[in-house]
mmJSON file of the N, C-alpha and C atoms, coordinates in Angstrom:
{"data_MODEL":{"atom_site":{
"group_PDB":["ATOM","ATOM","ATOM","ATOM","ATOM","ATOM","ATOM","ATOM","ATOM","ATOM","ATOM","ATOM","ATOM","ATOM","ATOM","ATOM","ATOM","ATOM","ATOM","ATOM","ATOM","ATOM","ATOM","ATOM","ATOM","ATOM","ATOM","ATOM","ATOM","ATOM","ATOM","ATOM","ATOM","ATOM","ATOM","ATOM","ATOM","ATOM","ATOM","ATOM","ATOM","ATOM","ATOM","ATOM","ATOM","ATOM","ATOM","ATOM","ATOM","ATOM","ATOM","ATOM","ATOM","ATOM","ATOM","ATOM","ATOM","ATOM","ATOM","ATOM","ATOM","ATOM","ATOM","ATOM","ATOM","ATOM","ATOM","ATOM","ATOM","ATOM","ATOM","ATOM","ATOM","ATOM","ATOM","ATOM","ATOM","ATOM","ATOM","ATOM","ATOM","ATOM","ATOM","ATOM","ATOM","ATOM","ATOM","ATOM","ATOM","ATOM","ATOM","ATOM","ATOM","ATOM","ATOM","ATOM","ATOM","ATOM","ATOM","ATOM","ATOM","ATOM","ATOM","ATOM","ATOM","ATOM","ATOM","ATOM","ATOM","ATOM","ATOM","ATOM","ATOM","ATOM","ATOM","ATOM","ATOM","ATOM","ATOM","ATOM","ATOM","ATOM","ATOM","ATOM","ATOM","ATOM","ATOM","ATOM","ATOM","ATOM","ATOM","ATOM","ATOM","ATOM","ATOM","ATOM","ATOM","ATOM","ATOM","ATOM","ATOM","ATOM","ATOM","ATOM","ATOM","ATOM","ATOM","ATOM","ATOM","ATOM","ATOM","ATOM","ATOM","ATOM","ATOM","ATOM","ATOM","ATOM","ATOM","ATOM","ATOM","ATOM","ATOM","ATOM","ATOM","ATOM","ATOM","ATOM","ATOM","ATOM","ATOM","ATOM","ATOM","ATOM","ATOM","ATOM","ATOM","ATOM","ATOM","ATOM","ATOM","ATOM","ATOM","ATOM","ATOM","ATOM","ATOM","ATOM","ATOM","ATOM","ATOM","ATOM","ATOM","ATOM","ATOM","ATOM","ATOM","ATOM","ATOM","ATOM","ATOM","ATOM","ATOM","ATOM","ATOM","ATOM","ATOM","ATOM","ATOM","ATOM","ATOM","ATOM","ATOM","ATOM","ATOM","ATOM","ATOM","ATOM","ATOM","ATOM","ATOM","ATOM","ATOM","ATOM","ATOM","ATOM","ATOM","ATOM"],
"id":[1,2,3,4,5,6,7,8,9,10,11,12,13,14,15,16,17,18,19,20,21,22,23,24,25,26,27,28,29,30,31,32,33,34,35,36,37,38,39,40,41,42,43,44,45,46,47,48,49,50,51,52,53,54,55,56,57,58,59,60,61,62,63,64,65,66,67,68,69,70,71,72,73,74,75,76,77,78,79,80,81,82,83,84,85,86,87,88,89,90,91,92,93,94,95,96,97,98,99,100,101,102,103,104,105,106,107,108,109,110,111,112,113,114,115,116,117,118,119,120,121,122,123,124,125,126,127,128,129,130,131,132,133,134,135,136,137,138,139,140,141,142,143,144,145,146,147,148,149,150,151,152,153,154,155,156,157,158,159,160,161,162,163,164,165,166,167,168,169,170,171,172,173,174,175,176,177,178,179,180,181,182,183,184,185,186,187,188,189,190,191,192,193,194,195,196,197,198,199,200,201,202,203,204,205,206,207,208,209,210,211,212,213,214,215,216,217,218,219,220,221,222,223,224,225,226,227,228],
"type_symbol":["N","C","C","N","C","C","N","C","C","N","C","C","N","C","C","N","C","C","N","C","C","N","C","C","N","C","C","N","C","C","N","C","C","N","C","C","N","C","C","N","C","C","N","C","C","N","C","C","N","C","C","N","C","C","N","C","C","N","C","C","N","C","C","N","C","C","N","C","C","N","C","C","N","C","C","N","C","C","N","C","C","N","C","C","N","C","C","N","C","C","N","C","C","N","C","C","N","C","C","N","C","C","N","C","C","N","C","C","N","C","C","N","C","C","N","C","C","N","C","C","N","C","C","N","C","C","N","C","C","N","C","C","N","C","C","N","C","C","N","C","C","N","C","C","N","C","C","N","C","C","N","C","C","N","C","C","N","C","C","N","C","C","N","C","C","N","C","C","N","C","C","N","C","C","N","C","C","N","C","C","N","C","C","N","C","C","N","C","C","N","C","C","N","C","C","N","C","C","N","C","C","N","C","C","N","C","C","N","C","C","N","C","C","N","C","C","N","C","C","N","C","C","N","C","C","N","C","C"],
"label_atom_id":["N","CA","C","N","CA","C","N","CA","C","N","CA","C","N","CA","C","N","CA","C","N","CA","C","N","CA","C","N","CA","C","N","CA","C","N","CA","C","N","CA","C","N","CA","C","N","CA","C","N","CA","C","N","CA","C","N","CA","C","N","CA","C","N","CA","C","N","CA","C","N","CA","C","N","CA","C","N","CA","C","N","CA","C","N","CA","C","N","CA","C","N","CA","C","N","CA","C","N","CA","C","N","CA","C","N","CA","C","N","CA","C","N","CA","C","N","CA","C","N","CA","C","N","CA","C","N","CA","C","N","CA","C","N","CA","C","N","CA","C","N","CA","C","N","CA","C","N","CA","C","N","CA","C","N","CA","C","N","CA","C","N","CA","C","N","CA","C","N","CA","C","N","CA","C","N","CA","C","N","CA","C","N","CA","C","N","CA","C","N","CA","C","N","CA","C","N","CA","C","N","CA","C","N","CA","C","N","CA","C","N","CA","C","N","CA","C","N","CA","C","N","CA","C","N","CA","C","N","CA","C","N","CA","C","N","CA","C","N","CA","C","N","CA","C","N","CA","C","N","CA","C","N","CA","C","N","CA","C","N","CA","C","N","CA","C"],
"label_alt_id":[null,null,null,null,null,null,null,null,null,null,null,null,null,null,null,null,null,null,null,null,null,null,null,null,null,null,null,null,null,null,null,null,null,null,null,null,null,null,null,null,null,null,null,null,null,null,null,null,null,null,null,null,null,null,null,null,null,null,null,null,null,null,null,null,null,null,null,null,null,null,null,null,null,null,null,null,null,null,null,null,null,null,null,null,null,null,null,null,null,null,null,null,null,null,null,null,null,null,null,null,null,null,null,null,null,null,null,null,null,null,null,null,null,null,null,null,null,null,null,null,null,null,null,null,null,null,null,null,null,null,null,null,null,null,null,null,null,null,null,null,null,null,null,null,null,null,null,null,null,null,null,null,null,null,null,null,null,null,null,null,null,null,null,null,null,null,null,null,null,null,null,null,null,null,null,null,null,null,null,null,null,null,null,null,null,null,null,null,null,null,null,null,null,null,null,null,null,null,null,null,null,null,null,null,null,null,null,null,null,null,null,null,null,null,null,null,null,null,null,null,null,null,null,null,null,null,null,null],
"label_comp_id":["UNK","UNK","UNK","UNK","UNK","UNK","UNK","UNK","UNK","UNK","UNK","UNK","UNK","UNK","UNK","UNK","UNK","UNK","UNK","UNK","UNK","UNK","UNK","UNK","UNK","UNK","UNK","UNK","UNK","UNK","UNK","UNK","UNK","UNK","UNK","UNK","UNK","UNK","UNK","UNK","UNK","UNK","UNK","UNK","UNK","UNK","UNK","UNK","UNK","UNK","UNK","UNK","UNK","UNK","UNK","UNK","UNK","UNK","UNK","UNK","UNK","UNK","UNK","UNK","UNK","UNK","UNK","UNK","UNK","UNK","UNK","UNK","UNK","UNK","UNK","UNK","UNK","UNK","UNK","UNK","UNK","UNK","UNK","UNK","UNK","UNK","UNK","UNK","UNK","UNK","UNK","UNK","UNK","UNK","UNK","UNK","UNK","UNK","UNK","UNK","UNK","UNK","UNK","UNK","UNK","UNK","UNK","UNK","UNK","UNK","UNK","UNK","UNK","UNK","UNK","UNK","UNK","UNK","UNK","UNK","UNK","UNK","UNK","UNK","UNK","UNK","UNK","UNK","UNK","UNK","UNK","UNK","UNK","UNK","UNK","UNK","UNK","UNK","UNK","UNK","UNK","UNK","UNK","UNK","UNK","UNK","UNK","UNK","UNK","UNK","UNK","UNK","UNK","UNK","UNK","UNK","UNK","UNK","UNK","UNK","UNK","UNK","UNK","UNK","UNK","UNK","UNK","UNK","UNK","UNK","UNK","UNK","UNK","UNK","UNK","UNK","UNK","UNK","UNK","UNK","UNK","UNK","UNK","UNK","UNK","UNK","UNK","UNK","UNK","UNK","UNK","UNK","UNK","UNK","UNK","UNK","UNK","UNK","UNK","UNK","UNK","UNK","UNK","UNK","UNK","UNK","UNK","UNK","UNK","UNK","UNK","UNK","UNK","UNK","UNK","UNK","UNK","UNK","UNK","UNK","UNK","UNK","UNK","UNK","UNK","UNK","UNK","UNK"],
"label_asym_id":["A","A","A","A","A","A","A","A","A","A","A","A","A","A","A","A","A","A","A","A","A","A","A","A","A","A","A","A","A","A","A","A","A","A","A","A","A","A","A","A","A","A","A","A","A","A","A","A","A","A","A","A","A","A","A","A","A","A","A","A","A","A","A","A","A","A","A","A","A","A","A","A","A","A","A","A","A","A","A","A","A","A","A","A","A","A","A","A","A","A","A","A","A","A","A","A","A","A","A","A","A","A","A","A","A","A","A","A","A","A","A","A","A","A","A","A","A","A","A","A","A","A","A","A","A","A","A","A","A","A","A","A","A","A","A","A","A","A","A","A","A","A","A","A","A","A","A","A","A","A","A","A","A","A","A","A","A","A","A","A","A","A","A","A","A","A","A","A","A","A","A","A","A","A","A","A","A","A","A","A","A","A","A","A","A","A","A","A","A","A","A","A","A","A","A","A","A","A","A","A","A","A","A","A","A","A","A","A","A","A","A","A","A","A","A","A","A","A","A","A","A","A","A","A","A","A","A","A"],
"label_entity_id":["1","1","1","1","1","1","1","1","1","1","1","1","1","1","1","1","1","1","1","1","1","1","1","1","1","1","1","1","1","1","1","1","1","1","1","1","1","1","1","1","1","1","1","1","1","1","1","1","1","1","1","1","1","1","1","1","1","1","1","1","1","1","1","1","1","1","1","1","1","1","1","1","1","1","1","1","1","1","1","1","1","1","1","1","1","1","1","1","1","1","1","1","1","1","1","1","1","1","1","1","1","1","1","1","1","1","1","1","1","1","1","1","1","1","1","1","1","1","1","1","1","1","1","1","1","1","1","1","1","1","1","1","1","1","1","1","1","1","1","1","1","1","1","1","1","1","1","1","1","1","1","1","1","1","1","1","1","1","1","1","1","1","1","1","1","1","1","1","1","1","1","1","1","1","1","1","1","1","1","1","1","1","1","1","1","1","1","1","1","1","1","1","1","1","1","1","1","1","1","1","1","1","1","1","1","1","1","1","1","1","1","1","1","1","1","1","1","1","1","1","1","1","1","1","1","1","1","1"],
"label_seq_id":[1,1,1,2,2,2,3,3,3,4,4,4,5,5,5,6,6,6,7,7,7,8,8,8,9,9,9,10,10,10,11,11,11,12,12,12,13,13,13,14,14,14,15,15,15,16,16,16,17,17,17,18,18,18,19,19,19,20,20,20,21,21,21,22,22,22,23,23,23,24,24,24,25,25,25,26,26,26,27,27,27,28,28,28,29,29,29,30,30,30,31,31,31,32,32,32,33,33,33,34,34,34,35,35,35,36,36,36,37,37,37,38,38,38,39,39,39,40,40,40,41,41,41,42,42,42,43,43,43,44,44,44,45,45,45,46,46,46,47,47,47,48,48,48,49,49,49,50,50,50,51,51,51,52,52,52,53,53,53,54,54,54,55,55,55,56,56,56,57,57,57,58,58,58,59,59,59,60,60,60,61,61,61,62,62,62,63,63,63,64,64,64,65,65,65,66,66,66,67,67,67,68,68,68,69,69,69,70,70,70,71,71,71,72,72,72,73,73,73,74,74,74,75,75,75,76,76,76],
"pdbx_PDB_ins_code":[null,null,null,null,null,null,null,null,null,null,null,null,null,null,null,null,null,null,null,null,null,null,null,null,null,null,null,null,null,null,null,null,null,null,null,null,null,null,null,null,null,null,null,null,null,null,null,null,null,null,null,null,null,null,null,null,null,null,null,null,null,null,null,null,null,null,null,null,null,null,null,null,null,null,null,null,null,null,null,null,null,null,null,null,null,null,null,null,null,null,null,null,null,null,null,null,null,null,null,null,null,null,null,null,null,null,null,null,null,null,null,null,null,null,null,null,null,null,null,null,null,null,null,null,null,null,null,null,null,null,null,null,null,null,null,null,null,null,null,null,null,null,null,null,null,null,null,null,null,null,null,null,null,null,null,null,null,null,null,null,null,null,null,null,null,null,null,null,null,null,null,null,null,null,null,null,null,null,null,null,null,null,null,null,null,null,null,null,null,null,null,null,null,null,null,null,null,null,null,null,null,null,null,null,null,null,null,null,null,null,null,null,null,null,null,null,null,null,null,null,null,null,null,null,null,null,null,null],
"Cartn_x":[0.849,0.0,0.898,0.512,1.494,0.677,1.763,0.97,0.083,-0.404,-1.543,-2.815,-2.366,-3.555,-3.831,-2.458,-3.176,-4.182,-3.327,-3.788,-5.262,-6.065,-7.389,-8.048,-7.035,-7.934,-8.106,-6.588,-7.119,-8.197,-8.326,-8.991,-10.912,-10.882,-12.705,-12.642,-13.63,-13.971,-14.185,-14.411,-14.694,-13.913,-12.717,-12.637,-13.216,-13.231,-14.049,-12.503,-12.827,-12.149,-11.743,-12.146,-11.386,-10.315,-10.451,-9.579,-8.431,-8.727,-7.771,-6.901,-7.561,-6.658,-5.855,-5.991,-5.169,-4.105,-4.878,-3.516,-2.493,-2.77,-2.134,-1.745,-1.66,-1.514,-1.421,-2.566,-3.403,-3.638,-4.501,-5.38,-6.86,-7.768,-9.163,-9.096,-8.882,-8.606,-8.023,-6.652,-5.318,-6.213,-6.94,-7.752,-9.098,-9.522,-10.643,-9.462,-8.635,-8.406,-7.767,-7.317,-6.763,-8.035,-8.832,-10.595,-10.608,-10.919,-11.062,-10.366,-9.163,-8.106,-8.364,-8.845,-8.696,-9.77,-10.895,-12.634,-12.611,-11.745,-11.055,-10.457,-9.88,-8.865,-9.974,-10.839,-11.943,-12.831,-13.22,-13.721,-13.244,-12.182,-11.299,-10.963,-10.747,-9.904,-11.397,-12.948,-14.125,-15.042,-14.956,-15.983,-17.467,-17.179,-18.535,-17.688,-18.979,-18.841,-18.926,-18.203,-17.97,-19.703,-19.492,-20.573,-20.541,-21.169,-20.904,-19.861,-19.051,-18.363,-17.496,-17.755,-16.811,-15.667,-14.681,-13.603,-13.523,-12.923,-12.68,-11.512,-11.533,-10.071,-9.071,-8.719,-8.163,-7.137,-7.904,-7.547,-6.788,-7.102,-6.026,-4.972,-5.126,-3.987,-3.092,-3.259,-2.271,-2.127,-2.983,-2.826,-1.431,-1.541,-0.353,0.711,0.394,1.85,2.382,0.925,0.827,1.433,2.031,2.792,2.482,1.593,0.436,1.603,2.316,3.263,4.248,4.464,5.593,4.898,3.672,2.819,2.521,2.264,2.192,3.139,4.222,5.129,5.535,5.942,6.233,5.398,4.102,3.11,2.956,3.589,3.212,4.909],
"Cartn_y":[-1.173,0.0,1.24,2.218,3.455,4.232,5.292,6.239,6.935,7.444,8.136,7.224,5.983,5.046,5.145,4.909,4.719,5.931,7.239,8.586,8.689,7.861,7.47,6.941,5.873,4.994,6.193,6.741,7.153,8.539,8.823,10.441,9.99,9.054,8.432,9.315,9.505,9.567,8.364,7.255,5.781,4.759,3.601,2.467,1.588,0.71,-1.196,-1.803,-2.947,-4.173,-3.887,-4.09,-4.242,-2.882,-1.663,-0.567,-1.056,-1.698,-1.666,-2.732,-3.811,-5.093,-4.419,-3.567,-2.807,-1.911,-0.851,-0.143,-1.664,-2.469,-2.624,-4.056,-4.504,-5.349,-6.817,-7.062,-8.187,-8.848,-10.421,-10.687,-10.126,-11.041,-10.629,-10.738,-11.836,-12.002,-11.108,-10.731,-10.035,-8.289,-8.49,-6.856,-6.68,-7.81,-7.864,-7.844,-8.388,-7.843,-6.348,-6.107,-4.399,-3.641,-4.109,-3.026,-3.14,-4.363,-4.22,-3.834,-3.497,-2.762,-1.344,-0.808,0.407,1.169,-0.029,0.704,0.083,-0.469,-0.715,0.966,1.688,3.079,3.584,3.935,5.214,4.975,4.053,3.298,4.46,3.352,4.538,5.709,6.628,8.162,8.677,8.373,9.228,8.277,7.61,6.967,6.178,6.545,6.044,4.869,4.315,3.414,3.654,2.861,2.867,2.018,2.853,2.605,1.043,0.246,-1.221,-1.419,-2.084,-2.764,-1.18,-0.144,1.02,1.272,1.851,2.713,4.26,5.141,6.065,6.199,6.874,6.568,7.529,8.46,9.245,8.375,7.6,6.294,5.278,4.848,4.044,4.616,5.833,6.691,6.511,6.9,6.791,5.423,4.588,2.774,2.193,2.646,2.531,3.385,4.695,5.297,5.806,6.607,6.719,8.374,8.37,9.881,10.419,10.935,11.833,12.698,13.816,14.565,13.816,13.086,11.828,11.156,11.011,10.215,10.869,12.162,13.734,14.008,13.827,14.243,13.55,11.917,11.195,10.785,11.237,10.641,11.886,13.05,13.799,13.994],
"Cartn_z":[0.0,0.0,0.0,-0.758,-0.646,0.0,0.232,1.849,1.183,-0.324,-0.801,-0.199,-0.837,-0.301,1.028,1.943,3.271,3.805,3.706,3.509,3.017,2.242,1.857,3.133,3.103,4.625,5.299,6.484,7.491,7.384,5.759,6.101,6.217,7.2,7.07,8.98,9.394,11.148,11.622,11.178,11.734,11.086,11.653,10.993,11.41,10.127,10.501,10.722,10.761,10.922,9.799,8.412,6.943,6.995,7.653,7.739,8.281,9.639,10.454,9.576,9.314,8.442,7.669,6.984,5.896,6.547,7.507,8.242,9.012,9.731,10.516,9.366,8.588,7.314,7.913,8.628,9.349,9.254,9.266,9.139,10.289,9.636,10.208,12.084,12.545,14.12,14.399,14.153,14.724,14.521,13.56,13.215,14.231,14.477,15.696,17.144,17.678,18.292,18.602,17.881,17.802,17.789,17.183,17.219,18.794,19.306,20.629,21.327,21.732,22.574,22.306,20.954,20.704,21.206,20.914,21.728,23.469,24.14,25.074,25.76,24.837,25.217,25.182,24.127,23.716,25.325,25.661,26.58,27.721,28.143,29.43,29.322,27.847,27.67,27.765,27.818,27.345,28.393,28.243,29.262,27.765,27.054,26.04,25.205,24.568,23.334,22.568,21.858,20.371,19.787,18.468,17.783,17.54,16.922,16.939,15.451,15.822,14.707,14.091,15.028,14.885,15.57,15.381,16.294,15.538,16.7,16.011,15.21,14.111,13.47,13.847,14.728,15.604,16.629,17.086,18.288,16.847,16.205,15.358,14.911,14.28,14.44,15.555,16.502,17.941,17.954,18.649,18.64,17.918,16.152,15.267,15.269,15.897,16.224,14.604,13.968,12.414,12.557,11.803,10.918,10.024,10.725,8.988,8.621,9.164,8.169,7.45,7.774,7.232,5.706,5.893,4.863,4.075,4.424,3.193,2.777,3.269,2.482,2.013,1.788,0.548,-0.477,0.266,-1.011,-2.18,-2.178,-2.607,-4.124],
"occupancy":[1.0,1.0,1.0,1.0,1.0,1.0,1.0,1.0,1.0,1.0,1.0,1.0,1.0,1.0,1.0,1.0,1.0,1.0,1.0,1.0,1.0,1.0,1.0,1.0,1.0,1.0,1.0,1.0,1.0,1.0,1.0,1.0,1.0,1.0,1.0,1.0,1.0,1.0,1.0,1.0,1.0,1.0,1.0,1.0,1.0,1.0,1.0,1.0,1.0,1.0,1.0,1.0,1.0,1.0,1.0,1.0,1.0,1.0,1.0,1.0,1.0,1.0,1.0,1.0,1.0,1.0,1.0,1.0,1.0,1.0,1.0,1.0,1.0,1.0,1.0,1.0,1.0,1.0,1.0,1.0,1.0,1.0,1.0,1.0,1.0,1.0,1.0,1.0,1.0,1.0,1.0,1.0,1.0,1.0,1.0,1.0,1.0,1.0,1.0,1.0,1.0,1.0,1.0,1.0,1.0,1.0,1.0,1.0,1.0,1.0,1.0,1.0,1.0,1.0,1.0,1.0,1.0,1.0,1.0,1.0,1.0,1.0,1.0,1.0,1.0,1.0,1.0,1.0,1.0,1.0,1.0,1.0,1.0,1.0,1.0,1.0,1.0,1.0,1.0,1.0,1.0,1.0,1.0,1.0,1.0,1.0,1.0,1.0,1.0,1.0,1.0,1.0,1.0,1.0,1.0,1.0,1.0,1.0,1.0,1.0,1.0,1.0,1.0,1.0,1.0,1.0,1.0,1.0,1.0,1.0,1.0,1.0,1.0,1.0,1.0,1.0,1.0,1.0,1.0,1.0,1.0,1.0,1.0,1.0,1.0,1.0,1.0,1.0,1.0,1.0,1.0,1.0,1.0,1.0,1.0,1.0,1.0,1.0,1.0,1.0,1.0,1.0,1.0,1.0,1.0,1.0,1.0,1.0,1.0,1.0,1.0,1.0,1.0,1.0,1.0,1.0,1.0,1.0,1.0,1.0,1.0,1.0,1.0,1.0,1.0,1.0,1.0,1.0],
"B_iso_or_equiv":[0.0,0.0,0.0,0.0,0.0,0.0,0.0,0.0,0.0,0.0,0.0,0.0,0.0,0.0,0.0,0.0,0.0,0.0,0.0,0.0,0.0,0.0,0.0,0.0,0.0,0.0,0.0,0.0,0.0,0.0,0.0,0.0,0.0,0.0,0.0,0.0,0.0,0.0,0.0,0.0,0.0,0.0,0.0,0.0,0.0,0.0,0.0,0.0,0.0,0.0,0.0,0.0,0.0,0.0,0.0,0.0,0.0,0.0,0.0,0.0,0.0,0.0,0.0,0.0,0.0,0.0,0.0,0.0,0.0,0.0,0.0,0.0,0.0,0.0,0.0,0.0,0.0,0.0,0.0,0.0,0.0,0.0,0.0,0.0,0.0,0.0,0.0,0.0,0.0,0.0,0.0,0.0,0.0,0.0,0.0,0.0,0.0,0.0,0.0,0.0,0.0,0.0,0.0,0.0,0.0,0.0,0.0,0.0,0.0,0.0,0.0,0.0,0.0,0.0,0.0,0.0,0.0,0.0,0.0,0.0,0.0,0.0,0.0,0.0,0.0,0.0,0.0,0.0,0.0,0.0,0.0,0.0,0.0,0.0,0.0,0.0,0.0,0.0,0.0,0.0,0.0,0.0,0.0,0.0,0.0,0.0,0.0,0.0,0.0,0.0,0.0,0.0,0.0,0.0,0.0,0.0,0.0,0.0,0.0,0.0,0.0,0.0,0.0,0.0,0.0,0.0,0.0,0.0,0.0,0.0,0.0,0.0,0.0,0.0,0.0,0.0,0.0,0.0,0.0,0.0,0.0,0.0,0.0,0.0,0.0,0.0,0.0,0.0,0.0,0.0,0.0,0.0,0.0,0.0,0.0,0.0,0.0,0.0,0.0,0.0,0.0,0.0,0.0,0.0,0.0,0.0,0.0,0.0,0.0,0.0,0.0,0.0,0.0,0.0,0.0,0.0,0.0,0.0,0.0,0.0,0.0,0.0,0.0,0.0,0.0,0.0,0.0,0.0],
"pdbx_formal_charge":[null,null,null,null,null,null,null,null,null,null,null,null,null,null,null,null,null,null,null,null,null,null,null,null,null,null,null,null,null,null,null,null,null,null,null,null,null,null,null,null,null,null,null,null,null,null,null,null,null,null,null,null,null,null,null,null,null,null,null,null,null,null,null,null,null,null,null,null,null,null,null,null,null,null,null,null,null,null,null,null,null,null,null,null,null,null,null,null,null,null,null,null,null,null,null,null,null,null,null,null,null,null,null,null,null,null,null,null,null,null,null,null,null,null,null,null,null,null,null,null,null,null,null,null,null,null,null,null,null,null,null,null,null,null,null,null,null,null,null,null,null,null,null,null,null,null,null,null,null,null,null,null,null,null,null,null,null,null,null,null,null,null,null,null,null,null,null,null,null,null,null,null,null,null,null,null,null,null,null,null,null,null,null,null,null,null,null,null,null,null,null,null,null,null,null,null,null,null,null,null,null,null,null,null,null,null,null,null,null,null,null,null,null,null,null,null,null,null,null,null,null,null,null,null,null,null,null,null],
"auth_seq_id":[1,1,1,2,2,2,3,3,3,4,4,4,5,5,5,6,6,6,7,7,7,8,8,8,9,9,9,10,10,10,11,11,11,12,12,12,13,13,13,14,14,14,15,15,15,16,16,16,17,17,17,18,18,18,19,19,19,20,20,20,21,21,21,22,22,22,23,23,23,24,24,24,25,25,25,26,26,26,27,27,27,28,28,28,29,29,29,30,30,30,31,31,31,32,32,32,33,33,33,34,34,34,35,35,35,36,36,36,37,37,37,38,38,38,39,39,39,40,40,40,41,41,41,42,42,42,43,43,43,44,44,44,45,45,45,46,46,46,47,47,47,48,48,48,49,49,49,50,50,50,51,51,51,52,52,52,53,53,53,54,54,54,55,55,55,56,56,56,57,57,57,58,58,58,59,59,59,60,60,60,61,61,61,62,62,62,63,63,63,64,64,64,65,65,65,66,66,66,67,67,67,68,68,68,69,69,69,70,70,70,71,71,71,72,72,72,73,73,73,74,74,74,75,75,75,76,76,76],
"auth_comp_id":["UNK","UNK","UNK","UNK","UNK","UNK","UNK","UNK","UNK","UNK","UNK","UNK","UNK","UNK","UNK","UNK","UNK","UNK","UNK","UNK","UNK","UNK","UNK","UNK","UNK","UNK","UNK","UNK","UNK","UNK","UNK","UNK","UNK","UNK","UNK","UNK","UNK","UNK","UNK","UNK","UNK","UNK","UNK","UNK","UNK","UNK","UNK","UNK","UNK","UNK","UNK","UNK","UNK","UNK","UNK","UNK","UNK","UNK","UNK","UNK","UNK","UNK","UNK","UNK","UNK","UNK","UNK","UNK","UNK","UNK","UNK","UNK","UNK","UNK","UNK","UNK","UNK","UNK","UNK","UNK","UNK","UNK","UNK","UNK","UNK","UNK","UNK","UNK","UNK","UNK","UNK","UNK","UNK","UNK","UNK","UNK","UNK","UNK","UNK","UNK","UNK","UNK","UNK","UNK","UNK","UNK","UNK","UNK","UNK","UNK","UNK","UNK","UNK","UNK","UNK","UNK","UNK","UNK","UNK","UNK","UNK","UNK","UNK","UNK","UNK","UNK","UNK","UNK","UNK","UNK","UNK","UNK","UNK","UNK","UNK","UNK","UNK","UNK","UNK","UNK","UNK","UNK","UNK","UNK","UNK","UNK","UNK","UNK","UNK","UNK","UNK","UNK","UNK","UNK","UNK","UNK","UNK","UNK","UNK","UNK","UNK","UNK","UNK","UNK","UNK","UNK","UNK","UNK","UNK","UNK","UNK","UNK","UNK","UNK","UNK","UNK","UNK","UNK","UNK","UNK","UNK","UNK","UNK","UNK","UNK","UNK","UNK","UNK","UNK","UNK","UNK","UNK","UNK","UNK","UNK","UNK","UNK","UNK","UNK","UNK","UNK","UNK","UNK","UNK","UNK","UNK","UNK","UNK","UNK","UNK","UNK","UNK","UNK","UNK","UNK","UNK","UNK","UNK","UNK","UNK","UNK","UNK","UNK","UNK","UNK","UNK","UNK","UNK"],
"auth_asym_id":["A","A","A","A","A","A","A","A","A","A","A","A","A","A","A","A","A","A","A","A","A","A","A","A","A","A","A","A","A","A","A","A","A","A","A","A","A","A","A","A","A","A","A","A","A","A","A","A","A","A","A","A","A","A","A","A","A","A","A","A","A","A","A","A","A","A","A","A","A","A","A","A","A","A","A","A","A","A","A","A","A","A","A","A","A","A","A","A","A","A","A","A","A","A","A","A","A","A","A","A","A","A","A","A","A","A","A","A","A","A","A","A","A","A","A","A","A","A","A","A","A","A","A","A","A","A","A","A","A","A","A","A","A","A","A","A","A","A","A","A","A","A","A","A","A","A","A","A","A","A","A","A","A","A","A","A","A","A","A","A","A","A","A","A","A","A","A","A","A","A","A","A","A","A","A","A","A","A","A","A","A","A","A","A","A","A","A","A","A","A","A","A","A","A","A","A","A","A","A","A","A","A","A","A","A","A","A","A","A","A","A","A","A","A","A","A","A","A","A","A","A","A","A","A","A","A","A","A"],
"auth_atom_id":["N","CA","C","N","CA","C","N","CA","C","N","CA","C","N","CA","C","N","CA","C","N","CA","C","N","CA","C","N","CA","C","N","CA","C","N","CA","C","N","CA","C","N","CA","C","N","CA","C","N","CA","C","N","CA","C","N","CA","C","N","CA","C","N","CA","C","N","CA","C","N","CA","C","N","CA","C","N","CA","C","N","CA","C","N","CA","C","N","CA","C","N","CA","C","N","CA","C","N","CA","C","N","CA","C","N","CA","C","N","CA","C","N","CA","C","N","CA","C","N","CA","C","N","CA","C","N","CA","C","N","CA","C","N","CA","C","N","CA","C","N","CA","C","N","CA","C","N","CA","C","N","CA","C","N","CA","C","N","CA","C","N","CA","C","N","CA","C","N","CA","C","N","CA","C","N","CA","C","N","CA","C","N","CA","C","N","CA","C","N","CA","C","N","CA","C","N","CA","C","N","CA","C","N","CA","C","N","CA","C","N","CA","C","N","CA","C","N","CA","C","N","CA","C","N","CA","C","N","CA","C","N","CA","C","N","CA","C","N","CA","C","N","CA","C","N","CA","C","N","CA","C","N","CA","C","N","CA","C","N","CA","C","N","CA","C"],
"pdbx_PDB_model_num":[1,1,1,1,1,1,1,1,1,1,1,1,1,1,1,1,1,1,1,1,1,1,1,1,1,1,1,1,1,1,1,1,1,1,1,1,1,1,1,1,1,1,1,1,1,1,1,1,1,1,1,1,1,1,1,1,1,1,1,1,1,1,1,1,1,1,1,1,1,1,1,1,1,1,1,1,1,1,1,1,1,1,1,1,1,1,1,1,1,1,1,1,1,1,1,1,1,1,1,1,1,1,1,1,1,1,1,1,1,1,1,1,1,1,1,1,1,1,1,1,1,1,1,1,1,1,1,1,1,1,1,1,1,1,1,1,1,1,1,1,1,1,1,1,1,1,1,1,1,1,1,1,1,1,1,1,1,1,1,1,1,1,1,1,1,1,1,1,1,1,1,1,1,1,1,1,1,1,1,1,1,1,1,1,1,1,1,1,1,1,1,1,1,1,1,1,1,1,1,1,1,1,1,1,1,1,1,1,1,1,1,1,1,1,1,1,1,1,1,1,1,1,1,1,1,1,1,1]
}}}
């Protein structure tokens, strides 16, 4: 995946499971558990839930430790 692409993924407000599989280059289990750790944080940093079968994509950002200026600037 090149960072234009990923740069697609992360610019949504919500990932699924198929997002996360792709950022974190997964399979489906290993992507269900990372959903859950991540609506696990949103959980404890806010106190609410996640929508079903949602995370925020803000929280995957951090989770992955992602470099949006880093990703703009080579994709460009």
């Amino acid at each position: 995946m090149t960072a234009g692409e990923l740069l697609e993924i992360l610019n949504q407000q919500w990932a699924t499971v198929k997002d996360i599989r792709l950022i974190g280059k997964c399979g489906n289990n290993k992507a269900l558990k990372y959903k859950k750790e991540i609506a696990d944080l949103v959980k404890t940093k806010t106190g609410k839930e996640c929508p079903y079968g949602l995370v925020p994509m803000e929280y995957v950002i951090l989770y992955f430790g992602i470099n949006i200026k880093f990703l703009k600037k080579i994709s460009k």
